[in-house]
LOTORBA-99822 format. One line per 10 residues: number of its first residue (from 1); for each residue x, y, z of N, C-alpha, C. Coordinates in nm, 4 decimals. Each point is the difference from the previous one (the first is absolute). Example, Ala and Ser with C-alpha at 12.3 -4.5 7.8 and 13.67 -1.06 7.14 Angstrom:
residues 2
1 = 1.3190,-0.5690,0.7800,-0.0890,0.1190,0.0000,0.0900,0.1200,0.0000 | -0.0350,0.1050,-0.0720,0.0820,0.1190,0.0060,-0.0770,0.1090,0.0730
//
This chain:
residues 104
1 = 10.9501,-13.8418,-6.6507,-0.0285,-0.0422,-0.1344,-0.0570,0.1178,-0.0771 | 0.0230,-0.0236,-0.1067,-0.0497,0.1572,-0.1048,0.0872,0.1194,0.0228 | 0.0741,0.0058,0.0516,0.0727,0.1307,-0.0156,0.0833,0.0016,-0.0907 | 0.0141,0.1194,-0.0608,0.0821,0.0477,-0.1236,0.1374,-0.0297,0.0406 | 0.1071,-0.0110,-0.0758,0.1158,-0.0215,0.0350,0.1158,0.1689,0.0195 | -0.0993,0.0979,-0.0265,0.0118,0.1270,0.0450,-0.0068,0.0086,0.1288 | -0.1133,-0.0573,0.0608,-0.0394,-0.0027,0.1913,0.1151,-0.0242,0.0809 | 0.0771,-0.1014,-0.0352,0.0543,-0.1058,0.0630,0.0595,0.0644,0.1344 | 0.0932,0.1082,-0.0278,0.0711,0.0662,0.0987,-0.0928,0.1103,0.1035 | -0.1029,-0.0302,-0.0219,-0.0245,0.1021,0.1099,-0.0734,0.1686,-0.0854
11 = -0.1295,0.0687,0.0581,0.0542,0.0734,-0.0685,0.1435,0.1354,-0.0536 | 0.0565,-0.0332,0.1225,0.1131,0.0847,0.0206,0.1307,-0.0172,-0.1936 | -0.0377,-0.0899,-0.0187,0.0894,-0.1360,-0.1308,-0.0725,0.0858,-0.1147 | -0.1354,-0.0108,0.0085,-0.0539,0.0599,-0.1104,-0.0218,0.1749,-0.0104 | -0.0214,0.0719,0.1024,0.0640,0.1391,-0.0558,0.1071,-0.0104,-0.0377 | 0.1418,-0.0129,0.0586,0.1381,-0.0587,-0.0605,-0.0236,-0.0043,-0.1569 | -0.0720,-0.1274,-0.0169,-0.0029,-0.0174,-0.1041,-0.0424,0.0456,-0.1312 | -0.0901,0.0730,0.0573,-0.1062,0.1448,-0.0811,0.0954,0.1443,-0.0029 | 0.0745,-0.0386,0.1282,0.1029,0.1884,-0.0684,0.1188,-0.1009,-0.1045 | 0.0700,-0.0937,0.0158,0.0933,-0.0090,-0.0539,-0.0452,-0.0314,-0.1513
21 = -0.1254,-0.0012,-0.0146,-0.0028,0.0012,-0.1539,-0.0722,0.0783,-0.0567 | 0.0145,0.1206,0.0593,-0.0195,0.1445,-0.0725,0.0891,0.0675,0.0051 | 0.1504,-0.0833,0.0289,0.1362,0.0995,-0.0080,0.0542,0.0066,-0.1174 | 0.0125,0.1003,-0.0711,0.0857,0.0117,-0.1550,0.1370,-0.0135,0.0192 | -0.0016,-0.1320,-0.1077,0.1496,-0.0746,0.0095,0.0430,0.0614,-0.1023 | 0.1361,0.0305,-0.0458,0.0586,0.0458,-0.0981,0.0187,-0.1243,-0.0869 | -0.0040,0.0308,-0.1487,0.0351,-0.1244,-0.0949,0.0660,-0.0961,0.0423 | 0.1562,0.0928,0.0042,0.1301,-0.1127,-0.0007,0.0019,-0.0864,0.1525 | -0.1222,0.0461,0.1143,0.0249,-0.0655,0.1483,-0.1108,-0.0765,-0.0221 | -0.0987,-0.0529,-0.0717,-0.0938,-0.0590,-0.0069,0.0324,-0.1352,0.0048
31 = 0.0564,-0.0298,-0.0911,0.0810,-0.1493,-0.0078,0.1284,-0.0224,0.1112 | -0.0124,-0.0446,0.1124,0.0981,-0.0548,0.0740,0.0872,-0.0758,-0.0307 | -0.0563,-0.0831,-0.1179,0.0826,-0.1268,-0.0195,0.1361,-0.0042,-0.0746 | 0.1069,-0.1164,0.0235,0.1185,0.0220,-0.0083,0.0005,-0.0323,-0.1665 | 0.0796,0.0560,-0.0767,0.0129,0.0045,-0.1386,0.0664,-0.1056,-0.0411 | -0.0210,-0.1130,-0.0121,0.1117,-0.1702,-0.0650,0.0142,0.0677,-0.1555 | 0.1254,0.0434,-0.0132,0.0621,0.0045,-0.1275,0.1391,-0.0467,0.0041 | 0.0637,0.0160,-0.1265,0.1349,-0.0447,-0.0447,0.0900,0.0567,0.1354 | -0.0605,0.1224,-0.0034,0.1626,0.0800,0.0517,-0.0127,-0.0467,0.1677 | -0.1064,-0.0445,0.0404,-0.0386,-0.0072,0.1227,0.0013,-0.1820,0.0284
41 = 0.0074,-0.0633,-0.0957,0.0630,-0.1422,-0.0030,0.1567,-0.0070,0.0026 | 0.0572,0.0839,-0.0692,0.1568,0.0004,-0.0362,0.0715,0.0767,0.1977 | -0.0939,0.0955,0.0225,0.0415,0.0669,0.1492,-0.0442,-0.1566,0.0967 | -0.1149,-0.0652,-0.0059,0.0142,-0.1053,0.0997,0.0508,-0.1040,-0.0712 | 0.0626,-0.0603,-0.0635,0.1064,-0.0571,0.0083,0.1050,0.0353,0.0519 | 0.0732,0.1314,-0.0232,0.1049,0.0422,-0.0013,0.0173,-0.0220,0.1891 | -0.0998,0.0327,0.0984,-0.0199,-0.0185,0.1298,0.0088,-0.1484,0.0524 | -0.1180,-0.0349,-0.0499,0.0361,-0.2313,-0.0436,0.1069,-0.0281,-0.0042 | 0.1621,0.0287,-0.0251,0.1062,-0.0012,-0.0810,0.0984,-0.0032,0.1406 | -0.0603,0.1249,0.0547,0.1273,0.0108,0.0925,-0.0146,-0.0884,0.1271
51 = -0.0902,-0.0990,0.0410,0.0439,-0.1290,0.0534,0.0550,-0.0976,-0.0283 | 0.0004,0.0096,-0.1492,0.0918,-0.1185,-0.0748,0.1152,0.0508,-0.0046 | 0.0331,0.1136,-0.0468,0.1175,0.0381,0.0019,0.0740,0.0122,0.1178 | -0.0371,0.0148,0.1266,0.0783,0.0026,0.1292,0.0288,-0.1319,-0.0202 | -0.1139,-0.1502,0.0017,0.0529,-0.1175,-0.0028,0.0789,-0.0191,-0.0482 | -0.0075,0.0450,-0.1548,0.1309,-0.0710,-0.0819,0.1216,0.0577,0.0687 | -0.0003,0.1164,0.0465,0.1599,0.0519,0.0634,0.0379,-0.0563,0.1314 | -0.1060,-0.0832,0.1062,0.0349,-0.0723,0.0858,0.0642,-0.1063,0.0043 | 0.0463,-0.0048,0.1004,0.1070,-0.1617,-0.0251,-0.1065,-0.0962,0.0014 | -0.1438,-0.0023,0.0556,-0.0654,-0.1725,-0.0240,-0.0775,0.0141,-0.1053
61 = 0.0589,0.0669,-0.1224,-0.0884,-0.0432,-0.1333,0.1156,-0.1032,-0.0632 | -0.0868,-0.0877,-0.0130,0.0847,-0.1485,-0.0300,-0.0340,-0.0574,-0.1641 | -0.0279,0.0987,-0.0524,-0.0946,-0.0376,-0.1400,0.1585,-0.0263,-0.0642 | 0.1198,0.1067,-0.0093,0.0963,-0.0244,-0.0728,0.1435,-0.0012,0.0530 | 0.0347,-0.1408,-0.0126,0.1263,-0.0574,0.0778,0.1093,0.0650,-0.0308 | 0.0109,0.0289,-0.1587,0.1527,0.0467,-0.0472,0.0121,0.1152,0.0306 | 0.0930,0.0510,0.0080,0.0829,0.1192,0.0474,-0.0593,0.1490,-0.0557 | -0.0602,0.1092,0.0244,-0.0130,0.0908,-0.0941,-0.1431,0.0021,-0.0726 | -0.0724,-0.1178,0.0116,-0.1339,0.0016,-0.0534,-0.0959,0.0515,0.0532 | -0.0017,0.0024,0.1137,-0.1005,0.0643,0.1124,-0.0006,0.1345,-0.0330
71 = 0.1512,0.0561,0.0060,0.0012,0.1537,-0.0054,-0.0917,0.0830,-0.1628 | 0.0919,-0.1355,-0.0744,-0.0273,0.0590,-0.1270,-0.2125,-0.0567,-0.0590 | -0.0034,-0.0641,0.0943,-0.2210,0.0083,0.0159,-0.0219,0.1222,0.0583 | 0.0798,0.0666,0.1213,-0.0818,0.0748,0.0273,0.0494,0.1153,-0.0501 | 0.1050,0.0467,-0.0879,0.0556,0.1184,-0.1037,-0.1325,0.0380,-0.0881 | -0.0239,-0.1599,0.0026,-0.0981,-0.0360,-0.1687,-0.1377,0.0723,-0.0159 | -0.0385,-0.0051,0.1893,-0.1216,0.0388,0.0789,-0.0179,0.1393,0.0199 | 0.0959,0.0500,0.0377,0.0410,0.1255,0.0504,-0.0271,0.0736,-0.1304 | 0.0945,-0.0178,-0.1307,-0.0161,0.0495,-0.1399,-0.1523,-0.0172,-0.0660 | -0.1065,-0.1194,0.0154,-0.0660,0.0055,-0.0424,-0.1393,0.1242,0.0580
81 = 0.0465,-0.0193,0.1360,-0.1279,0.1130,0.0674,0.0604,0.1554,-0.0379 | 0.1716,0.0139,-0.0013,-0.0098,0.0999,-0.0839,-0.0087,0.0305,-0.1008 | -0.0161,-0.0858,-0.0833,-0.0758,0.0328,-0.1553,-0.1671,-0.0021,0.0151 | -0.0513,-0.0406,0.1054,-0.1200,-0.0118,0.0343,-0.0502,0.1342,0.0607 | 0.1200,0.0497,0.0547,-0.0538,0.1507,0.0739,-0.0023,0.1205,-0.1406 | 0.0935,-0.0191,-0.0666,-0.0299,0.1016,-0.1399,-0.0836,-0.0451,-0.0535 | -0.0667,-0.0666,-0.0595,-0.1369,-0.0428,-0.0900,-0.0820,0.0473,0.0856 | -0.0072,-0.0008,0.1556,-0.1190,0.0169,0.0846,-0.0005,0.1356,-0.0430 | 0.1072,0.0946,0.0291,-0.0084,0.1270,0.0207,-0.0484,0.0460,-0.1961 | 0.1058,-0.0480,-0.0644,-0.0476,0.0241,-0.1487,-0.1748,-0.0291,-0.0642
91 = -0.0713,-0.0984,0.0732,-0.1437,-0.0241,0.0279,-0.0867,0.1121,0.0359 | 0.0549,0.0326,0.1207,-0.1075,0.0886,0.1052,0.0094,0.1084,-0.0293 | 0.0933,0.0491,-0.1088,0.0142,0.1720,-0.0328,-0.0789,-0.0098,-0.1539 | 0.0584,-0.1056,-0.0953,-0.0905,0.0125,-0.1068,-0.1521,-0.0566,-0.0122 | -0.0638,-0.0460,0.1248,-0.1141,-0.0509,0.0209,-0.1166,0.1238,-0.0507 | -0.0782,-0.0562,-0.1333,-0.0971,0.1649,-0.0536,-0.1087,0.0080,0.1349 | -0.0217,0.1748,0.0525,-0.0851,-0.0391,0.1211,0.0710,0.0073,0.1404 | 0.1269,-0.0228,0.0013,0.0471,-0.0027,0.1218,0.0940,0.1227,0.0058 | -0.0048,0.0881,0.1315,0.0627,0.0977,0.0126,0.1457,-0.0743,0.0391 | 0.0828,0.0787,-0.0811,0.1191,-0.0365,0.0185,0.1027,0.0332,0.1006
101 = -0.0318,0.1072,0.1168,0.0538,0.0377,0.1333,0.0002,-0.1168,0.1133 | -0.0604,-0.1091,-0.0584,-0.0072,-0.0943,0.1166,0.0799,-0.1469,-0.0422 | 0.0235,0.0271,-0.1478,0.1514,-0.0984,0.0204,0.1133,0.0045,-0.0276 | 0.0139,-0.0915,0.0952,0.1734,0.0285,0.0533,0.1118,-0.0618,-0.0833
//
């Protein structure tokens, strides 16, 4: 009872813990976290996509009976993630702030 929540591990946890936060992080590595924007919603969809799209090209997608409809859902699919992959890429290069060598 009473111990700091620094103690917990031992003191072996807390030197650890005393060098790793006198290490100079560079700006841009400071933040780990993953960036949720447009262009990075439009790329996971576009990934989301291609399990539907194998379905629709399998024979047990049963959504459309008539002849030619199946193919032409998943044409529809296929076309939309590639209009989805140029906006991504047209996004991530004119993004103000973002170096532009890293999209594709």
């Amino acid at each position: 009872m009473g111990e700091s929540s620094t103690n917990r591990g031992g003191p072996l946890t807390a030197q650890l813990f005393a060098l790793t936060n006198h290490i100079a992080i560079p700006d841009g590595l400071a933040d780990n976290r993953i960036q949720v924007n447009l262009p990075n919603y439009l790329t996971l969809s576009r990934i989301a996509s291609v399990p539907l799209l194998i379905w629709l090209l399998s024979p047990k997608c049963m959504w459309f009976t008539v002849p030619g409809h199946r193919e032409l859902a998943a044409a529809t699919l296929f076309i939309l993630a590639s209009i989805t992959d140029g906006v991504d890429g047209y996004l991530a290069r004119s993004a103000p702030g973002d170096d532009a060598r890293h999209a594709a």
